[in-house]
C-alpha positions, -999 to +999 in steps of 0.1 A: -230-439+678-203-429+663-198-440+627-161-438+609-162-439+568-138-463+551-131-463+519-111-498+506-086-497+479-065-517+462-055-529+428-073-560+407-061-597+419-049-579+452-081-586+474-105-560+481-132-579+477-119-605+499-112-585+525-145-564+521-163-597+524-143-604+556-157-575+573-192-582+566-186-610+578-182-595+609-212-578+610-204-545+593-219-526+559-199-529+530-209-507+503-194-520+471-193-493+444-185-520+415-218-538+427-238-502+430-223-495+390-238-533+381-274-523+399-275-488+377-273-508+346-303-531+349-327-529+321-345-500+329-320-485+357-312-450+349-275-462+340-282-484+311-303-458+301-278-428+297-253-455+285-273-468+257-286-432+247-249-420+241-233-454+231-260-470+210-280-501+211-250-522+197-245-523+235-277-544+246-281-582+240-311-598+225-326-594+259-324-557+265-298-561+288-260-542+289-236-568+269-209-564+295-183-581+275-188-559+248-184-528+268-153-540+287-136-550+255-146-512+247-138-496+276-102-517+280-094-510+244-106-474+240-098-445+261-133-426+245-152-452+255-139-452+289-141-415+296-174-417+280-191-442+303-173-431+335-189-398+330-226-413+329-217-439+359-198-421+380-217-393+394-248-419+394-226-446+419-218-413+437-255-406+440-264-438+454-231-445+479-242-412+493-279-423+501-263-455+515-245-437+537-265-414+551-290-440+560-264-460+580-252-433+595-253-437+635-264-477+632-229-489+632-190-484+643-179-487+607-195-484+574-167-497+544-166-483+511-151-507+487-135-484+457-122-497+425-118-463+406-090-442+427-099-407+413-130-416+433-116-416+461-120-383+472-151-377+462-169-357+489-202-383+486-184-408+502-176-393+535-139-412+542-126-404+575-098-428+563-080-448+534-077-488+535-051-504+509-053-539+503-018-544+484+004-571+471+032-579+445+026-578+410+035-613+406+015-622+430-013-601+414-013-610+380-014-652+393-047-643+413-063-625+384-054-655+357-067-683+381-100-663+390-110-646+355-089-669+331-077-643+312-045-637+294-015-625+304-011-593+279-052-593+289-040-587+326-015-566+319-035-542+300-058-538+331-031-536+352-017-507+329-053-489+330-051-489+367-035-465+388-001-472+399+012-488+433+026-456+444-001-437+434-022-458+459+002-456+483+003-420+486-035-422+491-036-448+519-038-438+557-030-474+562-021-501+544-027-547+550-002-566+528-019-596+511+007-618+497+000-646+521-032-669+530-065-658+532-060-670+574-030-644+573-052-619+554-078-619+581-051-622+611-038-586+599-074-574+593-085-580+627-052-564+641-058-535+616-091-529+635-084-530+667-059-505+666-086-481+650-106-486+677-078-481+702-071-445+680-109-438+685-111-441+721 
């Protein structure tokens, strides 16, 4: 069987995830490099590890695990920090989304790659054959991310400023799903989206 790579993109509040747990729910493997980062920093994992060796143990909670809010106050706030722990993570995720891959290879029509981080998306361990964006208005955005995450305004706008820009997605996409609507109307255009790649495939 043939197997086409997909990576999915899109900016926070614009719904990757929703869409990545959409196609699951058809029956296809989503790999989800945000969950793959979470797994490599389990006490013990070999993430926490390099992260606590360079960072210090400020980062662990009485428990010995990675206080996440901590490090995303860090990593929001300080471009060190950031550079710092994208260097440990990155090539691990890589790693591992690699592995995935490779053992799914030739099971199924599709294997999705959900990717947060854009600079990763041309990483040659994730195989794409082809760029998903998941986009929406900023308005629309920045409601989605306060209703889900409760956060702030300025709080939201600070990611937002951290991420890459619209157009620099854009000009990475092969194709792109608008996702101002419903989820029904999200799905709808997901389902059209695919059947046109298998028609392309054919």
């Amino acid at each position: 069987m043939k197997t086409t790579v997909i990576g999915i993109i899109g900016g926070i509040g614009c719904g990757k995830s929703v869409l990545a747990d959409y196609f699951v729910s058809l029956g296809y493997p989503v790999i989800d490099t945000d969950q793959v980062a979470k797994n490599l920093v389990k006490p013990q994992q070999p993430g926490l590890v390099a992260l606590i060796t360079q960072l210090g143990r400020d980062y662990l909670t009485d428990k010995g695990e990675l206080n996440r809010v901590k490090l995303a106050e860090m990593f929001f706030s300080h471009p060190q920090i950031k550079q710092q722990v994208e260097a440990i993570l990155h090539p691990l995720i890589r790693q591992n989304v690699s592995e995935q891959i490779n053992r799914l290879r030739g099971t199924t029509e599709f294997i999705f790659i959900a990717i947060p981080v854009l600079a990763q998306v041309r990483q040659p361990e994730y195989q794409l054959d082809r760029v998903l964006l998941v986009d929406c208005d900023q308005e629309k955005q920045q409601q989605r991310v306060q209703m889900r995450d409760q956060r702030s305004h300025e709080q939201i706008e600070a990611i937002i400023a951290q991420q890459a820009s619209r157009a620099q997605r854009l000009a990475l996409a092969d194709d792109v799903i608008e996702n101002n609507g419903d989820l029904n109307q999200l799905h709808q255009q997901a389902e059209a989206w695919l059947a046109q790649v298998k028609q392309s495939a054919v």
